[in-house]
Backbone of each chain as ProteinMPNN parsed JSONL, in Angstrom:
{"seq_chain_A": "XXXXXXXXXXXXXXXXXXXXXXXXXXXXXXXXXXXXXXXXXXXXXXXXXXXXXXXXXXXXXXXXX", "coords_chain_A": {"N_chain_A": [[113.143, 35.072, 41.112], [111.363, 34.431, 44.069], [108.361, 36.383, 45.591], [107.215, 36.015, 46.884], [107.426, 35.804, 51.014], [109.355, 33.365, 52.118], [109.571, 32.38, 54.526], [108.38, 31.955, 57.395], [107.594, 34.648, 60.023], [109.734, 34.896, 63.089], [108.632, 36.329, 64.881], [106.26, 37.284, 66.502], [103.256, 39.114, 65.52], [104.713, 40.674, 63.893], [105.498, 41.072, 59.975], [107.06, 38.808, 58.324], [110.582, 39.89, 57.835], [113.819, 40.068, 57.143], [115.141, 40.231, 59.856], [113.198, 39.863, 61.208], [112.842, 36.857, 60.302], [115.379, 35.691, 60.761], [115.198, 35.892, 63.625], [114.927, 33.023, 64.19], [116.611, 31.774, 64.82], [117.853, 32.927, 67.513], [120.236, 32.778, 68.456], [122.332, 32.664, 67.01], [121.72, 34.701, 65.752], [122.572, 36.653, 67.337], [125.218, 36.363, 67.563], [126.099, 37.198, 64.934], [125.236, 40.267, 64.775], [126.885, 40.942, 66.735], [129.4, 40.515, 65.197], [129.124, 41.778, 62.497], [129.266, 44.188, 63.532], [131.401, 44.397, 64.57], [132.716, 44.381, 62.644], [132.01, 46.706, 61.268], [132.976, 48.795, 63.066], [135.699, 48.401, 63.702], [139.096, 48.583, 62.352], [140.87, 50.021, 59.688], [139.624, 50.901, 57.531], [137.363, 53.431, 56.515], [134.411, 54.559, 56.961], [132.863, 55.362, 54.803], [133.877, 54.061, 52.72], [133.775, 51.749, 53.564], [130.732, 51.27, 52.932], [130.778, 52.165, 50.334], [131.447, 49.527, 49.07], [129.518, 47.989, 50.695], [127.052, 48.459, 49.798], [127.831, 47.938, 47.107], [128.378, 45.106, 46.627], [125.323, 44.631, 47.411], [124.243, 45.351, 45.347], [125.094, 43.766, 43.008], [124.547, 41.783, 43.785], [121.64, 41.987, 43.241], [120.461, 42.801, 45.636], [117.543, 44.276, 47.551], [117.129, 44.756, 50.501]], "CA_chain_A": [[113.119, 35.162, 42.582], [110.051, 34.967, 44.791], [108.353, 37.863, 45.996], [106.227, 36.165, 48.235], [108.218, 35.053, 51.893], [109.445, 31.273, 52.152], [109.659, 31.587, 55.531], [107.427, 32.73, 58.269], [108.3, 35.75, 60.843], [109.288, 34.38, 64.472], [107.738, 37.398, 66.13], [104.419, 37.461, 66.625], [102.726, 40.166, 64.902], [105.936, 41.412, 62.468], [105.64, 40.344, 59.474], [108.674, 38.499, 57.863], [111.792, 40.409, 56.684], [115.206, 39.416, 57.592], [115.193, 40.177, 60.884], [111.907, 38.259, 62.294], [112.803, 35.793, 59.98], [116.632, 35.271, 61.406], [114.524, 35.28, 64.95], [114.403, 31.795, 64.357], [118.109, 31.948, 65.244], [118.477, 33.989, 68.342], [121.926, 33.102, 69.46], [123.216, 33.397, 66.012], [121.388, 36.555, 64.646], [122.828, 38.225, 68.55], [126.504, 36.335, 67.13], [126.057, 38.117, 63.515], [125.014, 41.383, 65.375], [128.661, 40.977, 66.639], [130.619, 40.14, 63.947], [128.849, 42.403, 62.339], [129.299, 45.297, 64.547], [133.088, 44.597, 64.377], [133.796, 44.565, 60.707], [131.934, 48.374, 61.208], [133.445, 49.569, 64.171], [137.265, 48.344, 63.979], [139.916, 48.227, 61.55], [141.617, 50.858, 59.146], [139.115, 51.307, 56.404], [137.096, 54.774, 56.67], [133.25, 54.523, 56.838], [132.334, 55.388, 53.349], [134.346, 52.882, 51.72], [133.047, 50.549, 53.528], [129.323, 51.809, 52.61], [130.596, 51.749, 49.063], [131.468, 48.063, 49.376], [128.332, 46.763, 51.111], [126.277, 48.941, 48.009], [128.598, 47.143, 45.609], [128.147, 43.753, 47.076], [124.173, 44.481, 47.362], [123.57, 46.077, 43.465], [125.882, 42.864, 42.428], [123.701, 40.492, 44.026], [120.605, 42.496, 43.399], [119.934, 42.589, 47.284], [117.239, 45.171, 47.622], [117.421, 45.008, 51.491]], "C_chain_A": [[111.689, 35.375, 43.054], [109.06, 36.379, 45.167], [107.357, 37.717, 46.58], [107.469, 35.399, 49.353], [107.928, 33.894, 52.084], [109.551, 31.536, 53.153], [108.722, 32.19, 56.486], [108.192, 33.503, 59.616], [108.507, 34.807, 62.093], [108.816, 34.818, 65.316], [106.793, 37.913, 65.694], [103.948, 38.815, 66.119], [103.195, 41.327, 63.906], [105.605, 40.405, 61.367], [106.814, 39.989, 58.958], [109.45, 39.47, 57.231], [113.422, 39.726, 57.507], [115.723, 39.063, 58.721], [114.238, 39.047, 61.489], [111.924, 37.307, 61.494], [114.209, 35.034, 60.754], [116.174, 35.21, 62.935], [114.488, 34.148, 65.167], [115.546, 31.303, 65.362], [118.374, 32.681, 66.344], [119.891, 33.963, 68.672], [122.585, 33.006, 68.039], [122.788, 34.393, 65.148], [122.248, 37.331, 66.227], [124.528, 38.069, 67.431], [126.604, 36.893, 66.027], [125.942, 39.475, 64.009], [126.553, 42.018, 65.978], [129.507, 41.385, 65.639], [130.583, 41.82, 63.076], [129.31, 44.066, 62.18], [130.777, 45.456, 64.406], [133.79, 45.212, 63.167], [133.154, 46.461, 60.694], [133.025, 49.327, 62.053], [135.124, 49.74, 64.58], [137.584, 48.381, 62.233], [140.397, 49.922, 60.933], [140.881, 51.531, 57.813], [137.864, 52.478, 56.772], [135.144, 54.11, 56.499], [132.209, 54.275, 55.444], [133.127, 54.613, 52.256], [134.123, 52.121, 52.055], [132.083, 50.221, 52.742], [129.57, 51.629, 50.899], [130.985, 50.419, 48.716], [130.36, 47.042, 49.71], [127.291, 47.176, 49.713], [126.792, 48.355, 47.132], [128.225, 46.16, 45.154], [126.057, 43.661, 46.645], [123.28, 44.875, 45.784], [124.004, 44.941, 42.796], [124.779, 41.725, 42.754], [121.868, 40.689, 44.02], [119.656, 42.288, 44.502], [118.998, 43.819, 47.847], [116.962, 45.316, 49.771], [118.358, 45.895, 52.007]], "O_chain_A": [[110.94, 36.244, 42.607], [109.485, 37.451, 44.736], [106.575, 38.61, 46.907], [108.301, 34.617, 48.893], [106.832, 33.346, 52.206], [109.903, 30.409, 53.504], [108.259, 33.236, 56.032], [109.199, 33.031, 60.144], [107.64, 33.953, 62.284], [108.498, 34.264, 66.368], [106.517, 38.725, 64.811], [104.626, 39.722, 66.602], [102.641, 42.293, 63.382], [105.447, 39.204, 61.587], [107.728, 40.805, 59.075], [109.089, 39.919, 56.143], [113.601, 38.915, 58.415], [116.466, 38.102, 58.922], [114.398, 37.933, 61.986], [110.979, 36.548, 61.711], [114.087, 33.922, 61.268], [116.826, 34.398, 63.591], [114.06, 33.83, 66.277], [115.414, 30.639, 66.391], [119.427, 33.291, 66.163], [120.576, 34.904, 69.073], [123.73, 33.453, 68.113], [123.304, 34.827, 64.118], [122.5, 38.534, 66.17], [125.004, 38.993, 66.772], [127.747, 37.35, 66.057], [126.872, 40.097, 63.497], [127.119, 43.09, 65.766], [130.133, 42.42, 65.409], [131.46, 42.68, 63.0], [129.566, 44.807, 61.23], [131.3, 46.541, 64.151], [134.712, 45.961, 62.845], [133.83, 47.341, 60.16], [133.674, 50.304, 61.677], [135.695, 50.574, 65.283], [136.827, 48.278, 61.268], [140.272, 50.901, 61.669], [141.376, 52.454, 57.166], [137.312, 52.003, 57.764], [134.929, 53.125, 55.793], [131.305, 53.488, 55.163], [132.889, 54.662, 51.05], [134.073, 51.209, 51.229], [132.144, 49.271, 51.961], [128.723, 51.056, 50.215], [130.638, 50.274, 47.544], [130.194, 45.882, 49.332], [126.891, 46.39, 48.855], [126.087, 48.195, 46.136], [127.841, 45.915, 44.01], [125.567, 42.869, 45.839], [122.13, 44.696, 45.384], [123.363, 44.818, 41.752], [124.309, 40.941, 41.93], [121.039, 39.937, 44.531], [118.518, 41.818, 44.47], [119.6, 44.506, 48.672], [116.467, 46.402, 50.073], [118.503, 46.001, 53.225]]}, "seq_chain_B": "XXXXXXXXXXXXXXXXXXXXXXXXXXXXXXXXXXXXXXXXXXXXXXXXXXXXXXXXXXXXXXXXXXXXXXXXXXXXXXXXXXXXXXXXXXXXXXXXXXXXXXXXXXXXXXXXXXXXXXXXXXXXXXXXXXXXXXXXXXXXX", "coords_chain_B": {"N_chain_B": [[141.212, 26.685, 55.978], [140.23, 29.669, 57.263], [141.526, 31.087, 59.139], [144.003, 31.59, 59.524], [144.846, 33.621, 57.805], [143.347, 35.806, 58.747], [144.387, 36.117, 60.855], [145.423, 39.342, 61.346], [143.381, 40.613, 62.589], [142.58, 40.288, 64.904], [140.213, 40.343, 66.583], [138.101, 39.818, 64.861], [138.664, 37.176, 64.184], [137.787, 35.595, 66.565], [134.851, 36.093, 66.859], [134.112, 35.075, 64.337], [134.567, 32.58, 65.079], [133.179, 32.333, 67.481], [130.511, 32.467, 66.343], [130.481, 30.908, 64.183], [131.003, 28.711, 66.21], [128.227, 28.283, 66.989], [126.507, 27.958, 64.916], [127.456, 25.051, 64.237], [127.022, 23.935, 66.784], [124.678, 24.71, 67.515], [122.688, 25.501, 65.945], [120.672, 23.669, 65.101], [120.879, 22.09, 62.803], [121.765, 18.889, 60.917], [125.444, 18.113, 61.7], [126.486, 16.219, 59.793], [125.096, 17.148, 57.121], [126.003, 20.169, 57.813], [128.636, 19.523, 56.954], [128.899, 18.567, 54.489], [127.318, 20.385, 52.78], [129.171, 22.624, 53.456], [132.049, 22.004, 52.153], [130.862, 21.283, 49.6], [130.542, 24.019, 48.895], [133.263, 24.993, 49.011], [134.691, 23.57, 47.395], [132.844, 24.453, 44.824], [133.882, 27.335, 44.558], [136.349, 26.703, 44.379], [138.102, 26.744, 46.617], [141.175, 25.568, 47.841], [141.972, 24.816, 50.437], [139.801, 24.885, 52.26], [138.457, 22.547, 51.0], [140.323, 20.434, 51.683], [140.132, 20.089, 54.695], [138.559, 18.734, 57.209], [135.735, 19.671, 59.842], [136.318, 19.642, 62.84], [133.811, 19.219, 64.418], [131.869, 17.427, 62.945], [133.58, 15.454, 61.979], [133.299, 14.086, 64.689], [130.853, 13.481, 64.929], [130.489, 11.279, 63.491], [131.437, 11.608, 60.429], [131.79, 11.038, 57.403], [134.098, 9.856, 55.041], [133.592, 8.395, 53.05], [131.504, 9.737, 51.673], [132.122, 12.265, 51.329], [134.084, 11.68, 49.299], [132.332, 11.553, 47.31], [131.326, 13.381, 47.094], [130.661, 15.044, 44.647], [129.252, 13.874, 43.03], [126.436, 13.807, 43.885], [124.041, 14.21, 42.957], [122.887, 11.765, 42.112], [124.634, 9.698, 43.228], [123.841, 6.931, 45.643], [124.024, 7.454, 48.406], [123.638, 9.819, 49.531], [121.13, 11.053, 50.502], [117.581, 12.081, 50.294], [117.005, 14.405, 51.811], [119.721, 15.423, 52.015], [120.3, 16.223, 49.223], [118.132, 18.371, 49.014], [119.629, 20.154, 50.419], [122.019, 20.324, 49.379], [121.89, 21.569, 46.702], [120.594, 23.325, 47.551], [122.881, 24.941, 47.751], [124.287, 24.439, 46.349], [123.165, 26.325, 43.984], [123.268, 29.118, 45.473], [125.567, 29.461, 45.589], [126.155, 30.033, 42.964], [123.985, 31.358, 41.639], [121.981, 33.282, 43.371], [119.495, 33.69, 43.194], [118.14, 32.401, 41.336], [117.468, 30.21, 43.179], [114.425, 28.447, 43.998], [110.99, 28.449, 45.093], [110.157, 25.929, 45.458], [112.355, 24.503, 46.385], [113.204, 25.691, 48.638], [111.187, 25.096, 50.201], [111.361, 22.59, 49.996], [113.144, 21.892, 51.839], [112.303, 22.958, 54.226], [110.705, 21.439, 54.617], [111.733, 19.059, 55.097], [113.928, 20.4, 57.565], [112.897, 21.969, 59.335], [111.33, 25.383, 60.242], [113.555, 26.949, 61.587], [116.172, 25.057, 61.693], [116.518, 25.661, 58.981], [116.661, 28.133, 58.733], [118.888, 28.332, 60.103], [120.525, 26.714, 58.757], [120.795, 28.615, 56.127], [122.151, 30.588, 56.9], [124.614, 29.623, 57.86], [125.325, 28.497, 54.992], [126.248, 31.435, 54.216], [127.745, 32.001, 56.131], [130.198, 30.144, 55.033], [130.248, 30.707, 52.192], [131.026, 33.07, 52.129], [133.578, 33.628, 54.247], [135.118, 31.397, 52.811], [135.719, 32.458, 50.099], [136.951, 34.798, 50.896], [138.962, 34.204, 52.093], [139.843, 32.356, 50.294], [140.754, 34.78, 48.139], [142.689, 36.301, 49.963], [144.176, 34.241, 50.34], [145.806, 33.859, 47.967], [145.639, 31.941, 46.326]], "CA_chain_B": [[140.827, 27.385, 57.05], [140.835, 31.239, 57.41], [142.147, 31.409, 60.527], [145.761, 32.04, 59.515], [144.536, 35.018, 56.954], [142.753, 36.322, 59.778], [145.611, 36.789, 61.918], [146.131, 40.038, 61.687], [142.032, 40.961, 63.119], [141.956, 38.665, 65.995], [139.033, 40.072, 67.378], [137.495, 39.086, 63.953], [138.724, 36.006, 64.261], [137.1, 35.546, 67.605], [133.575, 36.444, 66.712], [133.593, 34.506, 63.334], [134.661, 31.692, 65.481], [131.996, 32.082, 67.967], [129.32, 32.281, 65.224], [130.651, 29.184, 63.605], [130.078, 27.433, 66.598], [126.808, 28.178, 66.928], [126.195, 27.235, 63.723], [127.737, 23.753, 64.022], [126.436, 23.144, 67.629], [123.411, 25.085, 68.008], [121.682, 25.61, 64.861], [119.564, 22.33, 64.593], [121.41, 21.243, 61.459], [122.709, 18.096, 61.432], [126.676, 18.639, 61.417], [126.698, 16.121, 58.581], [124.703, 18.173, 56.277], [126.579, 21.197, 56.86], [129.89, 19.542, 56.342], [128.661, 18.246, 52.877], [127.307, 22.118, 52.042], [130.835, 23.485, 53.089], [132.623, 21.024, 51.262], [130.803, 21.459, 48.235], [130.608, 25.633, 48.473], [134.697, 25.395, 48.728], [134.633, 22.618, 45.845], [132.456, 25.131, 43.412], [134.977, 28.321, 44.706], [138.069, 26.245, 44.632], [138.894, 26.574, 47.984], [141.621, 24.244, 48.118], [142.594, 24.5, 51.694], [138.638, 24.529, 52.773], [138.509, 21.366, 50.852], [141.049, 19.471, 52.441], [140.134, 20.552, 55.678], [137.181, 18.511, 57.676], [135.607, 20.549, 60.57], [135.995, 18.324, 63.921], [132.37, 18.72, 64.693], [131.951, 16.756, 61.469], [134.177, 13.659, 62.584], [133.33, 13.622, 65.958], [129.427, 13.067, 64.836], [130.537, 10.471, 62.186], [131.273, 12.002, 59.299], [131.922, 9.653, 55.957], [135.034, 10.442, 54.515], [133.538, 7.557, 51.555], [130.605, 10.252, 50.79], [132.863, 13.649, 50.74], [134.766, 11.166, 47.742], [131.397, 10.691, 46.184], [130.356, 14.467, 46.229], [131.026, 15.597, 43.287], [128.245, 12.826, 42.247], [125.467, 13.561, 44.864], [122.53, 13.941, 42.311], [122.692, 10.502, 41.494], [125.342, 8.744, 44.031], [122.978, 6.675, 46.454], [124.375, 7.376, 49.329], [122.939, 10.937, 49.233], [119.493, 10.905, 50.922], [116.782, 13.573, 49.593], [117.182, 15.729, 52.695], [120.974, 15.683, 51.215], [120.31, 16.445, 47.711], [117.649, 19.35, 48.795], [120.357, 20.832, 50.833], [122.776, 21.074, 48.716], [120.946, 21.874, 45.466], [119.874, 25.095, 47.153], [124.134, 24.805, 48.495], [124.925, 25.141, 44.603], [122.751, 27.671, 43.537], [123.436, 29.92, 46.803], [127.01, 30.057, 45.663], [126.022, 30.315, 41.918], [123.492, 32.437, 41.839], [121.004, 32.877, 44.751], [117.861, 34.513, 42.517], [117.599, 31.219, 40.596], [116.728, 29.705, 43.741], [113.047, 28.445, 43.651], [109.663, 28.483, 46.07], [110.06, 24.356, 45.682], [113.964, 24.056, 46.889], [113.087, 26.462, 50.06], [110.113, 24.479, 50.48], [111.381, 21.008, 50.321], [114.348, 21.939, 52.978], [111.803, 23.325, 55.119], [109.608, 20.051, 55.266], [113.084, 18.138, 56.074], [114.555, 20.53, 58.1], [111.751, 22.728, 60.108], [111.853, 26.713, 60.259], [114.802, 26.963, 62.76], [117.668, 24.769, 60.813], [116.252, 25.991, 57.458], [117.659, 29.819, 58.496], [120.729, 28.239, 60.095], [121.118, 26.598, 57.023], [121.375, 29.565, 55.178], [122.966, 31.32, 57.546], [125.79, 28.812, 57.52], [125.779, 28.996, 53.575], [126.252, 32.654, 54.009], [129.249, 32.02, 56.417], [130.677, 29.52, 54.179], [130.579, 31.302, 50.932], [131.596, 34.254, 52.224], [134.257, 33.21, 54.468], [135.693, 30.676, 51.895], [136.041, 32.949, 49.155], [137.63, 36.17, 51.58], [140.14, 33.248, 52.415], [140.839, 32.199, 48.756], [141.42, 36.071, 48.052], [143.587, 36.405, 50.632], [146.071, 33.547, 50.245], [145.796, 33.481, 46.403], [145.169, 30.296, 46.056]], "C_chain_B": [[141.083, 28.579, 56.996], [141.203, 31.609, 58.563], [143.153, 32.193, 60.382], [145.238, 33.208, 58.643], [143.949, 36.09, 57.417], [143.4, 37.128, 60.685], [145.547, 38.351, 62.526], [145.096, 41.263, 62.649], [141.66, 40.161, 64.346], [140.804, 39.164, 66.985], [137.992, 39.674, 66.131], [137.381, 37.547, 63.961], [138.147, 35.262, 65.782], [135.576, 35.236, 67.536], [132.941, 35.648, 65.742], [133.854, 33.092, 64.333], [133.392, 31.364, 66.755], [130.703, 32.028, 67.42], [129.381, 30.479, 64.575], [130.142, 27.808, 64.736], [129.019, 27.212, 67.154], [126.286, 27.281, 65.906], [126.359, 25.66, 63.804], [127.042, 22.671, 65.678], [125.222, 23.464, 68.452], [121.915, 25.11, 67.273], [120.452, 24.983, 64.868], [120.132, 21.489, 63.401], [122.464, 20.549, 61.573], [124.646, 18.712, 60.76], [127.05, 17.651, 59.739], [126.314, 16.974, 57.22], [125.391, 19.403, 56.341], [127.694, 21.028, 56.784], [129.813, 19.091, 54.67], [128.643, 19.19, 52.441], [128.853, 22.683, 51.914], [131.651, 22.986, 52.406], [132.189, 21.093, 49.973], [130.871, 23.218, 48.197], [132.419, 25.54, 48.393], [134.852, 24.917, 47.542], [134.557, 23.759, 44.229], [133.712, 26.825, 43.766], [136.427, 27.807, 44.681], [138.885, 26.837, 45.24], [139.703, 25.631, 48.513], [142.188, 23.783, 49.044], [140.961, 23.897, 52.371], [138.545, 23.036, 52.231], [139.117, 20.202, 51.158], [140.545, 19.755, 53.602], [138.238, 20.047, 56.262], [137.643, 19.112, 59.305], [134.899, 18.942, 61.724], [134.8, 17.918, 64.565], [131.364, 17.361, 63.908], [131.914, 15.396, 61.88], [133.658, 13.159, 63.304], [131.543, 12.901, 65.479], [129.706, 11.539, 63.745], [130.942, 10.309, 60.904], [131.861, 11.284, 58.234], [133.223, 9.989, 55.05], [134.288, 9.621, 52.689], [132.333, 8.948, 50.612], [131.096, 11.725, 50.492], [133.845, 13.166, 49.26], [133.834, 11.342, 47.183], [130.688, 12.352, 46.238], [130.223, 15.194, 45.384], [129.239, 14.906, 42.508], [126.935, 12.772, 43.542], [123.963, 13.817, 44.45], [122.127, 12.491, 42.049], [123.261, 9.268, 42.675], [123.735, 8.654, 44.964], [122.891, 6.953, 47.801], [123.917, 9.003, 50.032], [120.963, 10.656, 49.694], [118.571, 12.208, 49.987], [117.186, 14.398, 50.398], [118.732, 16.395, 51.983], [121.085, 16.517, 50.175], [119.508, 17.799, 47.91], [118.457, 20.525, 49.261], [121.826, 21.431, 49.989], [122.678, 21.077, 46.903], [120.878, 23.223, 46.002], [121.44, 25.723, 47.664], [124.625, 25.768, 47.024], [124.633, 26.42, 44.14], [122.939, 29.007, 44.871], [124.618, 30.477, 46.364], [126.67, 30.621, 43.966], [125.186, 31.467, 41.261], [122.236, 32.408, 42.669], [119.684, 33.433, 43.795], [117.358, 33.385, 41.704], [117.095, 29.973, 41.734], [115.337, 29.928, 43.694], [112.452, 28.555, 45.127], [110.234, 27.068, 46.756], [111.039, 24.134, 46.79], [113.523, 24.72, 48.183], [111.998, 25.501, 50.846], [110.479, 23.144, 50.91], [112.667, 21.215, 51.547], [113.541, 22.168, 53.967], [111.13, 22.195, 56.07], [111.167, 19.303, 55.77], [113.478, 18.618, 57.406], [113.704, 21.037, 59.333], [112.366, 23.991, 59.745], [113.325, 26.895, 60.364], [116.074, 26.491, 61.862], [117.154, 25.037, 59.802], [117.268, 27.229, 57.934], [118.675, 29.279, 58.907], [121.022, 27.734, 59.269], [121.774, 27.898, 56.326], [122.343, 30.335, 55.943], [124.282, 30.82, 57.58], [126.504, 28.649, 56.257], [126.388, 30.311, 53.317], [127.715, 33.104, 54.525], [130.398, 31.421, 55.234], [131.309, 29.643, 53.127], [131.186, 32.194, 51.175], [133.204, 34.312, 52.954], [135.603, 32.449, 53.312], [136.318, 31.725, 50.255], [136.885, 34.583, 49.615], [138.799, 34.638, 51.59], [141.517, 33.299, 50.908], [141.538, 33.52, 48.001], [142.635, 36.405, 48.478], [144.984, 35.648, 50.736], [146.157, 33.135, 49.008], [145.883, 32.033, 46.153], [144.282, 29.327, 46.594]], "O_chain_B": [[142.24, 28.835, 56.664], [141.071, 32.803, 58.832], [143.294, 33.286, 60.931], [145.401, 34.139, 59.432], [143.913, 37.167, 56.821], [143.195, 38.251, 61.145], [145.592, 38.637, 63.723], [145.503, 42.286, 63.2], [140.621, 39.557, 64.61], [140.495, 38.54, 68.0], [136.95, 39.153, 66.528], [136.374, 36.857, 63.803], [138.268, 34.038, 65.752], [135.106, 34.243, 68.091], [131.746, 35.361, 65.81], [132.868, 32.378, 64.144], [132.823, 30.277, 66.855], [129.795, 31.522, 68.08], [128.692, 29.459, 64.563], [129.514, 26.759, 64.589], [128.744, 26.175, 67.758], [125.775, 26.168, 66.029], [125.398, 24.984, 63.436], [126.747, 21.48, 65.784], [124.792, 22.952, 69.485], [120.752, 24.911, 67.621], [119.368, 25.539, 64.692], [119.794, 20.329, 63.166], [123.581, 20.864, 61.982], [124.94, 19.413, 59.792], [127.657, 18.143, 58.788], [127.157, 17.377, 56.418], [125.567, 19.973, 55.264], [128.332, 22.054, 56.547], [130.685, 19.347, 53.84], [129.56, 19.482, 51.674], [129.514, 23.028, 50.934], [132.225, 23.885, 51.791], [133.047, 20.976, 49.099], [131.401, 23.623, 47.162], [132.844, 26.221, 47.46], [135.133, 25.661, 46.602], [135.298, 23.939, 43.263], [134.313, 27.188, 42.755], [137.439, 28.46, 44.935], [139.958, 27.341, 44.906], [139.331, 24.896, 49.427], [142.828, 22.732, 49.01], [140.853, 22.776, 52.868], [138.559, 22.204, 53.137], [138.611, 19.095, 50.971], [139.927, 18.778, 53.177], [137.17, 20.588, 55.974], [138.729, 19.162, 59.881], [134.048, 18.054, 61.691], [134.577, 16.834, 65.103], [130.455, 16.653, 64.342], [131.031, 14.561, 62.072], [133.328, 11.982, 63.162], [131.259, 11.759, 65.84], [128.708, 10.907, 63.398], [130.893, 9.254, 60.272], [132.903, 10.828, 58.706], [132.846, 10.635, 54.072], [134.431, 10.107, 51.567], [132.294, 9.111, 49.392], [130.597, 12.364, 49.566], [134.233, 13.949, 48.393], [134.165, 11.376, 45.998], [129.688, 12.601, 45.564], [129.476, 16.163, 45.52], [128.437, 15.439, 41.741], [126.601, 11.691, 44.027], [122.97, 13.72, 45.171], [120.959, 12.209, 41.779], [122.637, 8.251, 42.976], [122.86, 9.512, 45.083], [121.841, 6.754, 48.412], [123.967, 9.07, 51.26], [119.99, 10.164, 49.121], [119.038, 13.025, 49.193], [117.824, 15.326, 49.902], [118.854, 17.54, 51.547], [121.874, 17.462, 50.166], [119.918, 18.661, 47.132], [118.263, 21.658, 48.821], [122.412, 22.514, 50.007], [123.472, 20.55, 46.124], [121.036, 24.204, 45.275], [121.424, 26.908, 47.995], [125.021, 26.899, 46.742], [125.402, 27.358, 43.927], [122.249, 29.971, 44.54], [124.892, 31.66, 46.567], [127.01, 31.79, 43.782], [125.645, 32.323, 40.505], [121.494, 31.43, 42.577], [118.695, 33.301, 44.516], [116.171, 33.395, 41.378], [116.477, 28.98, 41.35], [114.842, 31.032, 43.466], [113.142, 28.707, 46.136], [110.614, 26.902, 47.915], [110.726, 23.691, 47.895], [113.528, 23.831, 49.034], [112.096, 25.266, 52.05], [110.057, 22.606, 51.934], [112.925, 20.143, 52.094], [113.929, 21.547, 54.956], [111.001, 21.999, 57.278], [111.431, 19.14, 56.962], [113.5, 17.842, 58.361], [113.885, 20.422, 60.384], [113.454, 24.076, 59.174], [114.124, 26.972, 59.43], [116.868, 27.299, 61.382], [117.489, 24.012, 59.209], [118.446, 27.288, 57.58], [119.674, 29.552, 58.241], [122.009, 28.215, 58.712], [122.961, 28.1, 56.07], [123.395, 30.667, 55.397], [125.17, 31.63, 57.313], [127.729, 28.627, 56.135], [127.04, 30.433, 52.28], [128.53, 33.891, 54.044], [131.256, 32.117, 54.69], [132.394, 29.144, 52.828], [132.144, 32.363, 50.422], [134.059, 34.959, 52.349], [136.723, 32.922, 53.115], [137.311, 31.439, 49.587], [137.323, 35.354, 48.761], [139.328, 34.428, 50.498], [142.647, 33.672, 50.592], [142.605, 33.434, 47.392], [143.558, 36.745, 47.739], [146.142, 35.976, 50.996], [146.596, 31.998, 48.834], [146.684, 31.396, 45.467], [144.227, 28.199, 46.103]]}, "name": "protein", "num_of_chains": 2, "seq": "XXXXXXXXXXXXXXXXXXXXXXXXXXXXXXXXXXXXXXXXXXXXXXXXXXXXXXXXXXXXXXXXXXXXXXXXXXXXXXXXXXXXXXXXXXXXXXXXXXXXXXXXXXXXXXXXXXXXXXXXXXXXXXXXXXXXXXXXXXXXXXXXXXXXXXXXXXXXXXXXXXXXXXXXXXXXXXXXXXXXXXXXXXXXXXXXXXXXXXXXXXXXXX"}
């Protein structure tokens, strides 16, 4: 894996990470910000099992973000 | 389609549906290219409803029913442009494993695609895979 950025930031004076790189995207980084926001905020599953789910997902895919 | 597995979240199903159609009519990326990607990310997850299942943005632009037969064979089939082949090359490894993606593959999508549909690219891979394989979970098969 790289470990220099393939893509360049879209806001001026940040440098690239996920965010000012998904800038490129505004109306689907706000629609992910959604979605997002939902899968936290609704449903039946408790906070910290989520949290141990997205850690699961991110140690699995060695996602250090 | 995950719609029906969805059911029982319908403000999920709302939100993924307004994302999607960003993706398909805002992004920058042509709708052919990302019906080839989704088509092959269900293919390598054997998603066998996603695989039957073309997305009407798709059709309505044109879409080839002769080259979704021929993708299985899109390193070689002719009908496969480069922009094609760089897209879903980095389609494969995205679902296979994303760390074996290279500098080059990011690189050569970029010169095809520009900044802008490069991230909705991925961003669309990201729905795709992820989507497609919560689906196949969900209706066992």
């Amino acid at each position: 894996m790289s470990t220099t950025p393939r893509l360049p930031s879209a806001i001026e004076g940040r440098p690239p990470d996920l965010r000012s790189v998904m800038a490129h995207q505004p109306g689907l980084q706000r629609d992910f910000s959604v979605l997002y926001g939902t899968f936290w905020s609704h449903g039946v599953l408790d906070h910290p099992t989520k949290e141990v789910a997205r850690l699961r997902n991110a140690r699995t895919t060695d996602c250090g973000y | 389609m995950t719609t029906d597995v969805l059911a029982a979240r319908p403000e999920l199903v709302e939100h993924r549906a307004t994302m999607l159609d960003g993706i398909w009519r805002g992004s920058g990326v042509p709708p052919r290219l990302l019906e080839l990607a989704r088509l092959r990310v269900a293919a390598l997850l054997h998603d066998e409803v996603g695989s039957a299942t073309r997305t009407p943005v798709a059709v309505a632009a044109g879409f080839d029913e002769d080259v979704a037969d021929a993708l299985p064979s899109w390193p070689t089939d002719p009908r496969f442009t480069p922009t094609d082949r760089a897209a879903l090359a980095l389609a494969e490894q995205f679902v296979m494993d994303c760390h074996g993606i290279t500098d080059a593959q990011v690189a050569e999508l970029r010169d095809a695609l520009g900044d802008q549909a490069t991230v909705g690219f991925l961003i669309a891979l990201a729905l795709f895979d992820g989507f497609s394989r919560a689906a196949t979970v969900l209706r066992g098969f």
